[in-house]
One Martini backbone bead per residue (centre of mass of N, CA, C, O) as a GRO file, in nm:
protein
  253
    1UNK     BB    1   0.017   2.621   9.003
    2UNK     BB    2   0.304   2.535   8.873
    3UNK     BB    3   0.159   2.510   8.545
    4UNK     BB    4   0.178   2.787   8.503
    5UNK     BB    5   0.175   3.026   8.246
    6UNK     BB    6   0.379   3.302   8.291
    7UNK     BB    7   0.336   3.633   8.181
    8UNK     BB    8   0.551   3.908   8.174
    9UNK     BB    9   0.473   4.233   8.143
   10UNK     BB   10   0.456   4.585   8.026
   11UNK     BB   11   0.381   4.889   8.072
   12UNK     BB   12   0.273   5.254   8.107
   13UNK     BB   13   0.195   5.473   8.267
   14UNK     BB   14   0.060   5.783   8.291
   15UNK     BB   15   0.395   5.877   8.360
   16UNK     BB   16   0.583   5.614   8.216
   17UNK     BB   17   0.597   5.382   8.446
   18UNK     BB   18   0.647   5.089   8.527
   19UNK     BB   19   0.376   4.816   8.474
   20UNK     BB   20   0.333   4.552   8.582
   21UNK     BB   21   0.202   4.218   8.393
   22UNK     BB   22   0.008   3.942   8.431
   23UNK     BB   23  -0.010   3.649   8.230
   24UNK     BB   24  -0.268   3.404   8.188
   25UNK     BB   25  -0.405   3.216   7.953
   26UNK     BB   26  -0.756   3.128   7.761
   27UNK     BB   27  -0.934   3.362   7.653
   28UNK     BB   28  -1.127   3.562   7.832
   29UNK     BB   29  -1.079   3.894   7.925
   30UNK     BB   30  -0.943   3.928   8.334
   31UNK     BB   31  -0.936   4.143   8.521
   32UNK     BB   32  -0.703   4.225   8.798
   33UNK     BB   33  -0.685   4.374   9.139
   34UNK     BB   34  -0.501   4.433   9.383
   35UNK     BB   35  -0.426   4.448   9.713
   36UNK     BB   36  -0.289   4.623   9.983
   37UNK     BB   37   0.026   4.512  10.015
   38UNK     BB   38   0.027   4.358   9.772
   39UNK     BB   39   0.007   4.133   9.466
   40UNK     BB   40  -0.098   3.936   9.206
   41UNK     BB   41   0.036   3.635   9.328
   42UNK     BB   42  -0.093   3.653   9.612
   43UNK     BB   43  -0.425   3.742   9.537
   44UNK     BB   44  -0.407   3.509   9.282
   45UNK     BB   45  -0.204   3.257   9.267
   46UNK     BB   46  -0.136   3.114   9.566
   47UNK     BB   47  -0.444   3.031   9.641
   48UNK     BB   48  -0.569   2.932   9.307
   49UNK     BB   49  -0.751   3.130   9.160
   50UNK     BB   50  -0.627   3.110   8.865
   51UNK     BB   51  -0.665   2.829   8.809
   52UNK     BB   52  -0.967   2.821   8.786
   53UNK     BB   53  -0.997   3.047   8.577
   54UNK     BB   54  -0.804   2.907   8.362
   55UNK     BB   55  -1.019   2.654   8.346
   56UNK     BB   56  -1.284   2.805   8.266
   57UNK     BB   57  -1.166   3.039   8.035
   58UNK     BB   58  -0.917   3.268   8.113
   59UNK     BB   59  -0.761   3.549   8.058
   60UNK     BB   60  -0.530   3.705   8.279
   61UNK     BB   61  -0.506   4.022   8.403
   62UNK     BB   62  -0.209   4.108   8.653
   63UNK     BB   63  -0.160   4.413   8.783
   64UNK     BB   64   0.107   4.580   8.920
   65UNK     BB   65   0.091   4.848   9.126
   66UNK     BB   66   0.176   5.086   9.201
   67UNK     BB   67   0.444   5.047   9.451
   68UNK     BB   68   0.408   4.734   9.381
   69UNK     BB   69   0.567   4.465   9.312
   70UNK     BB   70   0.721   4.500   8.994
   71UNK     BB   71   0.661   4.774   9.021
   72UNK     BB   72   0.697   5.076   9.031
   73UNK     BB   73   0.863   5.264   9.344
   74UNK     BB   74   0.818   5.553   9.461
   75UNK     BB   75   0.880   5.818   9.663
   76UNK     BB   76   0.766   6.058   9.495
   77UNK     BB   77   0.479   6.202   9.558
   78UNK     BB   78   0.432   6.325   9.256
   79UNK     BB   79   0.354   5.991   9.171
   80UNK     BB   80   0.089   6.031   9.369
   81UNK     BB   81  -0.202   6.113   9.239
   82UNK     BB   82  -0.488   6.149   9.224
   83UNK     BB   83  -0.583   5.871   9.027
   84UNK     BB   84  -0.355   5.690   8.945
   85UNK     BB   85  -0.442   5.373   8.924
   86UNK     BB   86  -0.664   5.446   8.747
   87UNK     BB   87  -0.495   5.556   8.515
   88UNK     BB   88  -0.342   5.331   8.465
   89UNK     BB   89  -0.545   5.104   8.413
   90UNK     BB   90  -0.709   5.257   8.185
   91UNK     BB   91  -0.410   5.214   8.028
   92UNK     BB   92  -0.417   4.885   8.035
   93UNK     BB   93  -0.669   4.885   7.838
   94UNK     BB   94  -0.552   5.059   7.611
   95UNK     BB   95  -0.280   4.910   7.544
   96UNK     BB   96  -0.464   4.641   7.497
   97UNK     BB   97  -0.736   4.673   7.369
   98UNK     BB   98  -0.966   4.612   7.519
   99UNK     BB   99  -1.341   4.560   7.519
  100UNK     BB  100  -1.387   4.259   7.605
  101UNK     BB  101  -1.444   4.248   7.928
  102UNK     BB  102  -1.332   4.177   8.248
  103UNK     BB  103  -1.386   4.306   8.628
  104UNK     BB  104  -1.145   4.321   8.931
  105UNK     BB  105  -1.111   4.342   9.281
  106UNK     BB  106  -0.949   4.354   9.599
  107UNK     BB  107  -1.028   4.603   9.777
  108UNK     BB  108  -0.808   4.813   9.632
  109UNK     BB  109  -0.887   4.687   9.377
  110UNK     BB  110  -1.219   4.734   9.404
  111UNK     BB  111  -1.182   5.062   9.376
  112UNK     BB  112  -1.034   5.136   9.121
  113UNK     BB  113  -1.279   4.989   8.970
  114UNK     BB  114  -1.485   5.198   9.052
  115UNK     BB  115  -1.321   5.427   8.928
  116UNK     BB  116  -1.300   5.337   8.679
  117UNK     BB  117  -1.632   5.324   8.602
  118UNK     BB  118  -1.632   5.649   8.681
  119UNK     BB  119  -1.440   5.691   8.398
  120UNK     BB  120  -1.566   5.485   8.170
  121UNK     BB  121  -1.587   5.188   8.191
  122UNK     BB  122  -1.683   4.854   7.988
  123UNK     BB  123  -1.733   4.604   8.140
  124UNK     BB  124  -1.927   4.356   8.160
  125UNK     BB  125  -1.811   4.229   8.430
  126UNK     BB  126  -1.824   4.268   8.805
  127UNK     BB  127  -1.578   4.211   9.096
  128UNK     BB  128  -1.623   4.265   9.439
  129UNK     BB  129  -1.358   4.224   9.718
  130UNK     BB  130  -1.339   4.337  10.030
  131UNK     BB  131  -1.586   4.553   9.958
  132UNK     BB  132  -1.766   4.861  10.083
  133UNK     BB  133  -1.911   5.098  10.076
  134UNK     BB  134  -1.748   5.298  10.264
  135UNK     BB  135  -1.453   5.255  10.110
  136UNK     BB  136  -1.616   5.416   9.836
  137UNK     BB  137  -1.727   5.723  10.034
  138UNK     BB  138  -1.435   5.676  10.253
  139UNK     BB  139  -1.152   5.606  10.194
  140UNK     BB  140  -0.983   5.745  10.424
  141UNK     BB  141  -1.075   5.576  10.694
  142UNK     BB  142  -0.784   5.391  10.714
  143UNK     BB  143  -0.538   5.593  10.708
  144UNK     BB  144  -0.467   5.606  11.007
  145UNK     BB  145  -0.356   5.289  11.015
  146UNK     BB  146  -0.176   5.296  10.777
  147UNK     BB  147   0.021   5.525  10.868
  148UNK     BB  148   0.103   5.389  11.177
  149UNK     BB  149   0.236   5.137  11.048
  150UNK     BB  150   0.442   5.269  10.843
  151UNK     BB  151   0.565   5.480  11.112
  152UNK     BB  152   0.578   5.179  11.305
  153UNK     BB  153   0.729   4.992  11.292
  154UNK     BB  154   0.862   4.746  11.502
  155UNK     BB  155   0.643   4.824  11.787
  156UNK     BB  156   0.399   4.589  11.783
  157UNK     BB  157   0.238   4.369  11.896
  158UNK     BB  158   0.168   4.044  11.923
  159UNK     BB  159  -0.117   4.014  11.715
  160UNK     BB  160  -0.202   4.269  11.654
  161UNK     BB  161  -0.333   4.396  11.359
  162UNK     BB  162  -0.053   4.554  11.323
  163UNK     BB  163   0.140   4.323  11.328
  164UNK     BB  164  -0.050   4.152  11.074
  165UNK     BB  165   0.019   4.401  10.878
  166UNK     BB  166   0.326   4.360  10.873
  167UNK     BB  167   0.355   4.077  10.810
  168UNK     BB  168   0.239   4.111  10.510
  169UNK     BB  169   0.452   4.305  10.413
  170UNK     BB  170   0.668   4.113  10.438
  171UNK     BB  171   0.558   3.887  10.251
  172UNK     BB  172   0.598   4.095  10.013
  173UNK     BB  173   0.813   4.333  10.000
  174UNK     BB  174   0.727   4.587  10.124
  175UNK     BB  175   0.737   4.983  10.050
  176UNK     BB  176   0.679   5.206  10.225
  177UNK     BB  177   0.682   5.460  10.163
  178UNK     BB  178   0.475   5.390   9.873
  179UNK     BB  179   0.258   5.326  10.045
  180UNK     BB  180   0.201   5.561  10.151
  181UNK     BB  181   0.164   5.742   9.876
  182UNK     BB  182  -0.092   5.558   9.814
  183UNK     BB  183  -0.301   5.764   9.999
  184UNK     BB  184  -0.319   5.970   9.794
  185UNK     BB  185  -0.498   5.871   9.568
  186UNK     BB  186  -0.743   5.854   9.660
  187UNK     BB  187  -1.096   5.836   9.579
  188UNK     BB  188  -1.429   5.914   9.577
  189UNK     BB  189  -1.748   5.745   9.561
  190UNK     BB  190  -2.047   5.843   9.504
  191UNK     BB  191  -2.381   5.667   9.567
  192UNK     BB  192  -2.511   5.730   9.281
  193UNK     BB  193  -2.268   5.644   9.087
  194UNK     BB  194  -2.311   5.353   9.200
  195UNK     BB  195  -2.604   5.357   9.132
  196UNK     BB  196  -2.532   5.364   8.798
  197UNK     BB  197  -2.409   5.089   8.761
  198UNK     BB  198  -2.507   4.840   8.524
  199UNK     BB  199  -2.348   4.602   8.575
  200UNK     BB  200  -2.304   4.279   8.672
  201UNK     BB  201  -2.241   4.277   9.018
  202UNK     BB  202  -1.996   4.075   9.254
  203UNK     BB  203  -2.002   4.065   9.613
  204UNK     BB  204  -1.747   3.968   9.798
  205UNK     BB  205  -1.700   3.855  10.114
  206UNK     BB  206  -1.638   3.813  10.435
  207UNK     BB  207  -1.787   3.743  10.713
  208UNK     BB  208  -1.574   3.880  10.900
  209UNK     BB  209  -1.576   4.184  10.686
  210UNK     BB  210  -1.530   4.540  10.763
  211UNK     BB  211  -1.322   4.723  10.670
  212UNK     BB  212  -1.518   4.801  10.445
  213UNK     BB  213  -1.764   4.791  10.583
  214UNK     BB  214  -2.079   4.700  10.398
  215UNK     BB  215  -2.130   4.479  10.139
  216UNK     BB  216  -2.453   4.455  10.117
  217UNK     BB  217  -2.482   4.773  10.058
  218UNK     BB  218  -2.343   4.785   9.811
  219UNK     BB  219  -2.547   4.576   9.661
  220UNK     BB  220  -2.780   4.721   9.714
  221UNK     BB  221  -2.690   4.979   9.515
  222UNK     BB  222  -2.669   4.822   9.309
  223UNK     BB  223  -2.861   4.739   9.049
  224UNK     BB  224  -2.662   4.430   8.976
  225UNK     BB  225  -2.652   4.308   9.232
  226UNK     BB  226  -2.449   4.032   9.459
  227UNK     BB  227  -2.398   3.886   9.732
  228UNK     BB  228  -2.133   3.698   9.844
  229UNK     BB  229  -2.042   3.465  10.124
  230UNK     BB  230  -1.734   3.369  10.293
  231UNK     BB  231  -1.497   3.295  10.456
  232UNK     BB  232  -1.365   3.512  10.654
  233UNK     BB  233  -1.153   3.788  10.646
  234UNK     BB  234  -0.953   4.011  10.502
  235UNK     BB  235  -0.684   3.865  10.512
  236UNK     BB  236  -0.804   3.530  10.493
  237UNK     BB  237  -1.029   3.535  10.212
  238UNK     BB  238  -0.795   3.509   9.994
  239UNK     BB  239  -0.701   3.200  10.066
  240UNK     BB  240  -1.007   3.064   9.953
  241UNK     BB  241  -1.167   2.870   9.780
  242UNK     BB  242  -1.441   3.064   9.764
  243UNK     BB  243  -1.343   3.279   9.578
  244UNK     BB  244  -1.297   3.167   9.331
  245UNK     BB  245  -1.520   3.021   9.277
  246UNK     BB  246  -1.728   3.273   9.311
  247UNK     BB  247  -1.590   3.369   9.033
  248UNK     BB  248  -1.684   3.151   8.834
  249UNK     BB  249  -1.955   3.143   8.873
  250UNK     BB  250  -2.037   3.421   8.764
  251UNK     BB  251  -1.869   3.435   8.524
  252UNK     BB  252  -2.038   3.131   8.397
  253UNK     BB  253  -2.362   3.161   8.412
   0.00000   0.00000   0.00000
């Protein structure tokens, strides 16, 4: 992982906020988007997956969405109007010009993905991970556990959930007020939309992960969906060496 030559750049929000973007390897080119709480090195750098994609032959590109990681972050509620997350994205899309690329996203990363698609992006192939049907036509499912987490830290019993999600916050440097607001973003996606999707997509979550739904139903829903389950739950299927793996596997095939 310390081999990899990570390239930091910048992009222009939507409405015109900085959006970093970190760029590794060489080859076809992969959009990632991390999940809730985290940024591109937590969910994709620091557990090896981009190492293995970068071995594959694959350009990553690694947005840190707004709220999150080097990117602004803004307390005015006016920054994060619905389909904030999506309006980057697809602006990070047309800003670098890619035509013929692939794309997925983990948690929240999958679901801006979903609106992605639903907004008219064209990548080749696409992976949801950490992400159910539910989570993507009842988006804001758990709006009420992270509102909870967000304004009261500090109060959690050791060990609950909810201490498991403030020490993920910590271990990120997370803002919280900014993250508050990016539940405001949220828009869902009803599934007649997502069974309207085309690409090849690959849905992985891990085998105790239900936190956004049940993810073989999103496979079931998409017409060339294929689930694969990894070992793990929400929180910790992101850090197993086969998340990536299953990421090559499908990618390469």
């Amino acid at each position: 992982m310390t081999d990899l030559l990570i390239e930091r750049h910048e992009i222009k929000g939507f409405d015109g906020l900085p959006i970093a973007v970190h760029m590794v390897g060489t080859g076809r080119d992969l959009v990632l988007i991390h999940g809730y709480f985290s940024n591109a090195y937590t969910n994709w750098i620091r557990y090896g997956h981009a190492a293995k994609l970068v071995e594959a032959g694959f350009r990553l590109i690694l947005p840190d969405l707004r709220g999150h990681g080097d990117s602004a972050k803004p307390h005015d509620p006016a920054a994060y109007p619905a389909d904030a997350l999506t309006d980057d994205n697809l602006g990070l899309v047309a800003q670098l010009g890619l035509t013929d690329y692939d794309l997925g996203g983990y948690s929240l990363g999958a679901r801006t993905t979903v609106r992605m698609l639903a907004r008219g992006a064209t990548p080749r192939r696409v992976i949801l991970s950490g992400m159910g049907l539910r989570g993507l036509v009842q988006t804001l499912d758990n709006g009420g556990y992270y509102t909870n987490v967000l304004t009261n830290l500090g109060t959690f019993p050791r060990g609950t959930s909810e201490w498991m999600t403030e020490a993920f916050l910590k271990t990120t440097k997370g803002d919280p007020a900014a993250l508050l607001n990016i539940l405001n973003t949220f828009v869902d996606t009803d599934e007649a939309t997502i069974a309207g999707f085309q690409q090849p997509t690959e849905v992985i979550c891990g085998a105790d992960d239900d936190s956004n739904g049940n993810a073989r139903e999103l496979a079931d829903v998409l017409p060339h969906g294929r689930y694969v389950e990894v070992p793990g739950n929400h929180m910790n299927a992101v850090t197993r060496k086969e998340l990536g793996q299953a990421m090559v596997d499908f990618l390469t095939a």
